[in-house]
N, C-alpha and C positions, 0 to 999 in steps of 0.2 A: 565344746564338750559340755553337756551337761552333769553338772555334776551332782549327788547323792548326797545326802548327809554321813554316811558311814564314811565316804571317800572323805568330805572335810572334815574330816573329825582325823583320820588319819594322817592327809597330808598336815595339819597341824600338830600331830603330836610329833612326826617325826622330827620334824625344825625346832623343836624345843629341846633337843638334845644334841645341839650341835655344839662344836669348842668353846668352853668358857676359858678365863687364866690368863686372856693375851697377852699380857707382859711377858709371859715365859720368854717367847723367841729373843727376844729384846734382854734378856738378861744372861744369856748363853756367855760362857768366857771364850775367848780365842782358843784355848787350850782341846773347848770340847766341840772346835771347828776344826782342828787336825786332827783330829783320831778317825777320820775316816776310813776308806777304802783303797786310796791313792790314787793315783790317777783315773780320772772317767776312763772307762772301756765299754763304748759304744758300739750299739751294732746298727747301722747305718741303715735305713727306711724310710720310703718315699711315700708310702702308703697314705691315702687320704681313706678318712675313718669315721665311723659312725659309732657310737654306742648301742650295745643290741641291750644294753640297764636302761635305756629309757623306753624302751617296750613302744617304739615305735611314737614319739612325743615326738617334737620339735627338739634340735637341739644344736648348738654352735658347730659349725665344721672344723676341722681341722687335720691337720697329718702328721705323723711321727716322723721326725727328721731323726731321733735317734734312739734307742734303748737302753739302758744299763740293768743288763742282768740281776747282777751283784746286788745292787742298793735300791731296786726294785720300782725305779722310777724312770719315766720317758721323760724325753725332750721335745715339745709338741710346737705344733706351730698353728694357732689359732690364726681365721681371717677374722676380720673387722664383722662386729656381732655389734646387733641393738638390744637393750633391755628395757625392764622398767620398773624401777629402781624409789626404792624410800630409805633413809637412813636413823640414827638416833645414836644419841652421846650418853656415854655409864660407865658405869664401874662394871654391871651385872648384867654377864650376857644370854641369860636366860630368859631374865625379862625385856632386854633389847629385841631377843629373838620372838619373842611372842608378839610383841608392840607390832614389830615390822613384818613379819609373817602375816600377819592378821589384816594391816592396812595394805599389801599385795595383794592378799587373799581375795576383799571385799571387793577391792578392783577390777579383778578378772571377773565373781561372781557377779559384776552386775552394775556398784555404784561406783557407775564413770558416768562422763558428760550423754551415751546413747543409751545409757542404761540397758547395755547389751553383754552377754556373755563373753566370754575371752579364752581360746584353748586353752591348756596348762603346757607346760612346756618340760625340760630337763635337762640340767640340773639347776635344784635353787642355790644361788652362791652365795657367799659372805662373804665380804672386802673387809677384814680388822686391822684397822691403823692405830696399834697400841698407844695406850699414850704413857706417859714418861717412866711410871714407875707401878707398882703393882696396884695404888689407891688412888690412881689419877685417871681422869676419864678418859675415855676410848670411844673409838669413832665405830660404829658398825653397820655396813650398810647392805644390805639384801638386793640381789636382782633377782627377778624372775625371764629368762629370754623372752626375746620377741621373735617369733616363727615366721621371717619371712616369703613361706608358700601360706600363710592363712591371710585371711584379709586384712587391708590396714586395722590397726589398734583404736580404739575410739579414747580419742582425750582423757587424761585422768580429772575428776571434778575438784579435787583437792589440790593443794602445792605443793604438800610433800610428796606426792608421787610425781614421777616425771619420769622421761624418757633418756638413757642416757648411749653411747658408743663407746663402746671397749676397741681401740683400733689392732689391728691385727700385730699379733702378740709373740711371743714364743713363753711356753710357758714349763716349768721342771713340777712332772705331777709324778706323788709317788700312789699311788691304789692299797687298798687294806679292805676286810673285811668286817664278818662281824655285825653284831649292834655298837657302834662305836658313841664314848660319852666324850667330854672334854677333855679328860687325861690320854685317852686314845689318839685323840686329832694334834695333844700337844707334843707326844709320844715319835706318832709317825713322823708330824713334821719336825723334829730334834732330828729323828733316824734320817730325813730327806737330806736335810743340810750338812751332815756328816758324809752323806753318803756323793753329794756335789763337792765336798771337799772343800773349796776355794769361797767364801762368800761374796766374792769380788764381779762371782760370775751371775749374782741374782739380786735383786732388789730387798733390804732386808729394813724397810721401814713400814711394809705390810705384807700380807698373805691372806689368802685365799681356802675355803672350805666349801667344797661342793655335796651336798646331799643326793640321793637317787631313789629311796627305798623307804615306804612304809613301813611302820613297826612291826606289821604281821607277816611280814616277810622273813621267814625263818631261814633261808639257805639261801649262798650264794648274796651273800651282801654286798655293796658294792662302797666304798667310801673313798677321798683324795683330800690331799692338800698340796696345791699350787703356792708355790713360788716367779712371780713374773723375771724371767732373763734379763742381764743388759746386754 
């Protein structure tokens, strides 16, 4: 794909307003992990599924193994996906998010080892592995998928970008709309983890934010935060 300056300017701004705060999850008490919904009440799907939010990009497979109404979030089951992937440690995830946004960015646009373009793909995610307490660094690291119907990827020139595999996963994604800021993505995911009830049932030493939508995208917005299953 070639891409426009209006279009990078856009997919840029959007990833700059993805969840800051990440301590939150990590500071929840027990008390406001049982005020949930009670027990999951699942509506059982075997459906393999595409996103019609990524307007037709590349983007990981996966199928609903279950639905929950109520707390507005699936049970999904990702296969084994490649990406490729730069990270960086802060306090401040605005500026982690531009740092790494920008060295993805540069990557697909061109400065890799063939000095060749790169699709874009959907959705750009965030891995936040909080770190201990609300002024202690955190790890944040961005993927962008690898499309495997386009052609192999050409090397990245640099070593903080690299190639990494996400193996096939089951993942609790709750969806929201909206222009969503930091309080939104820490918001919905409080709502997710209440609304799974039990934390025993997810990984709770990181999570997950996926992006889909330009700024100028006025309706019908699309946003998630994942939690990985055990």
């Amino acid at each position: 794909m070639i891409w426009s300056l209006n279009m990078k300017m856009l997919l840029l701004s959007v990833f700059l307003a993805l969840v800051t705060g990440v301590s939150a999850f990590r500071q929840l008490s027990s008390n406001s992990l049982d005020k949930g919904t009670g027990p999951l009440k699942f509506i059982p799907s075997g459906l393999r599924k595409q996103h019609m939010y990524c307007n037709g990009l590349g983007q990981p497979s996966y199928s609903i193994i279950n639905t929950n109404k109520t707390g507005n979030f699936e049970l999904r089951q990702y296969d084994e996906s490649r990406w490729v992937t730069t990270h960086s440690e802060g306090i401040d995830y605005d500026k982690a998010s531009r740092f790494n946004f920008m060295k993805l960015f540069n990557y697909i646009d061109g400065k890799n080892s063939k000095g060749e373009k790169v699709v874009m793909t959907c959705p750009v995610i965030v891995k936040i592995t909080p770190g201990p307490g609300p002024a202690c660094t955190s790890n944040f690291t961005m993927s962008f998928f690898v499309d495997p119907s386009a052609k192999e990827p050409p090397m990245p020139s640099t070593s903080d970008i690299y190639f990494t595999k996400i193996p096939a996963v089951r993942a609790y994604a709750r969806t929201f709309g909206g222009y969503a800021d930091y309080k939104d993505y820490r918001n919905e995911g409080l709502e997710l983890m209440k609304a799974i009830g039990d934390p025993s049932l997810f990984n709770v030493d990181f999570y997950y934010t996926a992006g889909y939508d330009s700024p100028f995208k006025l309706l019908l917005r699309h946003n998630e935060v994942w939690f990985i299953a055990k």
